[in-house]
N, C-alpha and C positions, 0 to 999 in steps of 0.2 A: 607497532602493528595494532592495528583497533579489529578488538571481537565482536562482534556482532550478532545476535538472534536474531531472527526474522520470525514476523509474525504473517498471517494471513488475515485479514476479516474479513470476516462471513457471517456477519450477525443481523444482515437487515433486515427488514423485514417483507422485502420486496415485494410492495402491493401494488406499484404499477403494472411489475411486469404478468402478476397474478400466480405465480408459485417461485419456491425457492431458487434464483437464482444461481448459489452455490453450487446445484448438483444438475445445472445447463450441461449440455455439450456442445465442447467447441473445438473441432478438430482432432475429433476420438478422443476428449479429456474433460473432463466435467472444470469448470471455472475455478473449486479452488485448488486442483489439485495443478491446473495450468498454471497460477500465480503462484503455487507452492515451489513447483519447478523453475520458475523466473528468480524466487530470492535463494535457493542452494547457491549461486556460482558467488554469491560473497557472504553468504551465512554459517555459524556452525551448527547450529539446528533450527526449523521451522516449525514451530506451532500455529494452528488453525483456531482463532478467536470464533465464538457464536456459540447459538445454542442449535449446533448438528448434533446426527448421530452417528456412530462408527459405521453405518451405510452408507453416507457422502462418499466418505474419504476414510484412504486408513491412516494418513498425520494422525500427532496426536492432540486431545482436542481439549480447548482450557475456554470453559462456559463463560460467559459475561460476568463478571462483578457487579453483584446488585448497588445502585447508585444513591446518592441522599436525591430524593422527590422521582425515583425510579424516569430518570432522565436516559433518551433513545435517543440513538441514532450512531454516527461513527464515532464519535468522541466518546462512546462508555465502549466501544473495541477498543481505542487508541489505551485509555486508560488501563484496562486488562490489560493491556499488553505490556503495560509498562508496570504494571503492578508487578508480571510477575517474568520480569528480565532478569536474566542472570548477569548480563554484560552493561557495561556502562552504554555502549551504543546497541539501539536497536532497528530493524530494519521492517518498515510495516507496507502492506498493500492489499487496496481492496482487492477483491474476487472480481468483480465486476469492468475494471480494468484490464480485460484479456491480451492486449497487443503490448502493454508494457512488458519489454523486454530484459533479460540476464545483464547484454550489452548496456543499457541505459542504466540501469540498478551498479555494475560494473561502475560506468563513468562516475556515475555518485558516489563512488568510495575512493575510487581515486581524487575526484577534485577535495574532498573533505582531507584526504593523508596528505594533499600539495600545501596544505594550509601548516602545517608542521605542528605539533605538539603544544605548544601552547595558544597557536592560533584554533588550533581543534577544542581545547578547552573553555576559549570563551566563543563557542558557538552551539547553541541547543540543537539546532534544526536544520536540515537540508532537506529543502522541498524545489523540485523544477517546475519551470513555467510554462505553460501551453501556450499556442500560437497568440492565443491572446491576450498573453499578459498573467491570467488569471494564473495564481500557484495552485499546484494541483498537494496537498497533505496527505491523501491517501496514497501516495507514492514516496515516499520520506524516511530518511534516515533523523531518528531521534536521538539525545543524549537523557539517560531517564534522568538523573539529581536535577538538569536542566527544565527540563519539560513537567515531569510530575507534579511538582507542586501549583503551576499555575496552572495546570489542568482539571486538578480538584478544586484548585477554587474558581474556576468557570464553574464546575458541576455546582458545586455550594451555593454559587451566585445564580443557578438558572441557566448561563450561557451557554447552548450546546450548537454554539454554530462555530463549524472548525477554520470557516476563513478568521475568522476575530483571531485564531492562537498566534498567526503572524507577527500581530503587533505587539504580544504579550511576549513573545522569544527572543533571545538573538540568533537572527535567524542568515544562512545562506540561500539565497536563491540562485538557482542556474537559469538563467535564461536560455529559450528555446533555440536563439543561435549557436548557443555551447550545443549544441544536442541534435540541432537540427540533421547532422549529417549520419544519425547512425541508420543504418537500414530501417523503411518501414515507419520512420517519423511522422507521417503524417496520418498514424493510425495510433500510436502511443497514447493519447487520452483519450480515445475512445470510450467513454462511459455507457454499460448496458442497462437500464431499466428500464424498458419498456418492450415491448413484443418487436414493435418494428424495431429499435434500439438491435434486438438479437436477431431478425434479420436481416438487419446490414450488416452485422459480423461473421454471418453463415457467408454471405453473398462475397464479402472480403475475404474470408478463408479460404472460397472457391476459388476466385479468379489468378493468387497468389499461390505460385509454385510451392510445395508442402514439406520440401527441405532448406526454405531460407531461414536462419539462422533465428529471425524476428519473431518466427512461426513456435520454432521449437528452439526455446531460450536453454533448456540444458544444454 
């Protein structure tokens, strides 16, 4: 059986969209508390990564670790969050991915247990792939002894762009035809940053019946 924590981040700084993202509403649920509820169905606790205040969210909340040359962006959440795991595996997702679902998070922990025990050990990372190939890392199940160290030494080196971690891991990737079929996949990576960004996800929450499963991941 693999333990897992989940983390949320919430730490951007979201200057496109012009105010904090995290405490959006989408579907009577602010953003991280929707993502917070997507990693429960295979987590044993969630913490909420960023610099919120107990008026977002009531998760409980664990600030950004200050970085060498005060280095932003996801990779100083990724790293908190791996700083402070209790489980060998952990399970991270931005805020800003609203439509990533329980089910999808689910399948990711299953195809990581089909790999058996020793095949789970030499693998650092499981990140899926979106329609176009591209792996999405803010949706990822992490191994911290695996990942942590070359993570600091991106931060060391300056490199805080999280496609690069790929190549530095051993990594699973699920491509988007494992996945393709779960309800609502073609809304899964949805990234919000921008005002339109959040109203195309109002406009999708409307048109989409409000008890599919995709909607509401617990």
């Amino acid at each position: 059986m693999i333990l897992i924590d989940g983390f949320v981040l919430a730490g951007g700084q979201s200057r496109r969209m012009g105010h904090n993202k995290a405490a959006l509403l989408l579907g009577g649920r602010t953003l991280v508390d929707r993502a917070a509820s997507t990693l429960f169905p295979i987590t044993n606790t969630v913490h909420i990564v960023g610099n919120l205040t107990d008026e977002i969210t009531s998760h409980p909340i664990i600030q950004d670790h200050q970085t060498i040359g005060n280095a932003r962006g996801a990779i100083v959440g990724l790293n908190t969050a791996l700083v402070n795991a209790k489980t060998e595996w952990i399970a991270v997702l931005a805020c800003d991915l609203p439509f990533v679902t329980g089910e999808l998070m689910t399948q990711m922990v299953h195809i990581l247990r089909q790999s058996g025990d020793e095949q789970v050990n030499d693998v650092d990372a499981v990140f899926p792939a979106q329609p176009d190939g591209r792996v999405q890392p803010l949706c990822g199940l992490y191994r911290r002894d695996g990942c942590l160290p070359e993570i600091q030494k991106m931060l060391s080196a300056g490199d805080w762009r999280l496609q690069q971690l790929r190549g530095r891991l051993k990594t699973r990737v699920i491509g988007f035809s494992e996945i393709q079929d779960i309800q609502g996949s073609e809304f899964l990576f949805l990234n919000l940053n921008t005002p339109e960004d959040y109203r195309a996800a109002v406009e999708i929450e409307k048109r989409c019946d409000p008890n599919r499963p995709f909607l509401n991941p617990r």
